[in-house]
N, C-alpha and C positions, 0 to 999 in steps of 0.2 A: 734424881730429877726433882727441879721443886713443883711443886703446887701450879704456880705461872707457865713452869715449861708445859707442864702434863697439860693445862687449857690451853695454849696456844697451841698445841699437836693437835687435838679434842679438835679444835676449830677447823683447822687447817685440813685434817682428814674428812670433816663431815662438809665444807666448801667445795675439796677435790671429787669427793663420790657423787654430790648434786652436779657440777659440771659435765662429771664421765653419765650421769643419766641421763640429764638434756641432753647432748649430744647423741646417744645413743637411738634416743626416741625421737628424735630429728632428722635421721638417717632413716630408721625404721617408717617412718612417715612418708618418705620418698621411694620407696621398696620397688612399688608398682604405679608411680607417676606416670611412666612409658605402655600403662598395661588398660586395660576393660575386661569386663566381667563378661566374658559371655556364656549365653544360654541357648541349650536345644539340642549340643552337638556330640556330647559326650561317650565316650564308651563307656560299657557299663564297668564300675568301677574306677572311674578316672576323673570323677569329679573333685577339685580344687575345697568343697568348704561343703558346709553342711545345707540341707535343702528343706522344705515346709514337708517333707515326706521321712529324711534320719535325721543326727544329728549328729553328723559324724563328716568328714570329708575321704572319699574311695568307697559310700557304703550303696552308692547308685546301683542296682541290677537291672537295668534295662536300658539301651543303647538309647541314644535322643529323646532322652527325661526333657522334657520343657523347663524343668527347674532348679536341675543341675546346672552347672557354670565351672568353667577354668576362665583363668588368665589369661587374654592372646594379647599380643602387640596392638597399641591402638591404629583404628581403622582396618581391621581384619575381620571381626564378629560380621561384620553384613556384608561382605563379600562370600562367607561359608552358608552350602545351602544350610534350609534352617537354624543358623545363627539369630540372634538378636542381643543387642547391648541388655545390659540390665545392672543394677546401682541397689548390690547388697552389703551389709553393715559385712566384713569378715571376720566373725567370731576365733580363726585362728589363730592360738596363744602364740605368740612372737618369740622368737628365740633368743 
């Protein structure tokens, strides 16, 4: 191969892998458009992300943590007792 093929492939692969990235994190960004964060209702050990108490998500031990949170459908959270919406950063590393 010459010199000119080997950079046009160079190019042409490091183009392809930025595309398949955005995309990727374009999708990932949409994950939980349909979802809210709620809080109050969890079993213990069934919390979705980490809380100002672990730093961990599943590391809850007490049923209806105020600061635990999963994912529901939106407009679910205030329909469950003790629910409430709430609007936290999810430090869950993405797959």
């Amino acid at each position: 191969m010459s010199n000119q093929t080997t950079l046009r492939l160079a190019i042409t692969s490091v183009l392809a892998l930025s595309g398949a990235a955005f995309a990727t994190s374009a999708i990932a960004a949409n994950d939980n458009a349909d979802k809210e964060q709620c809080a109050g209702i969890i079993k213990a050990g069934k919390n979705d992300c980490a809380t100002v108490t672990n730093a961990c998500h599943g590391h809850v031990e007490v049923d209806a943590n105020p600061n635990a949170w999963i994912y529901v459908p939106k407009g679910t959270c205030e329909r469950l007792v003790g629910g409430r919406v709430v609007r936290v950063v999810d430090p869950t590393p993405k797959k």
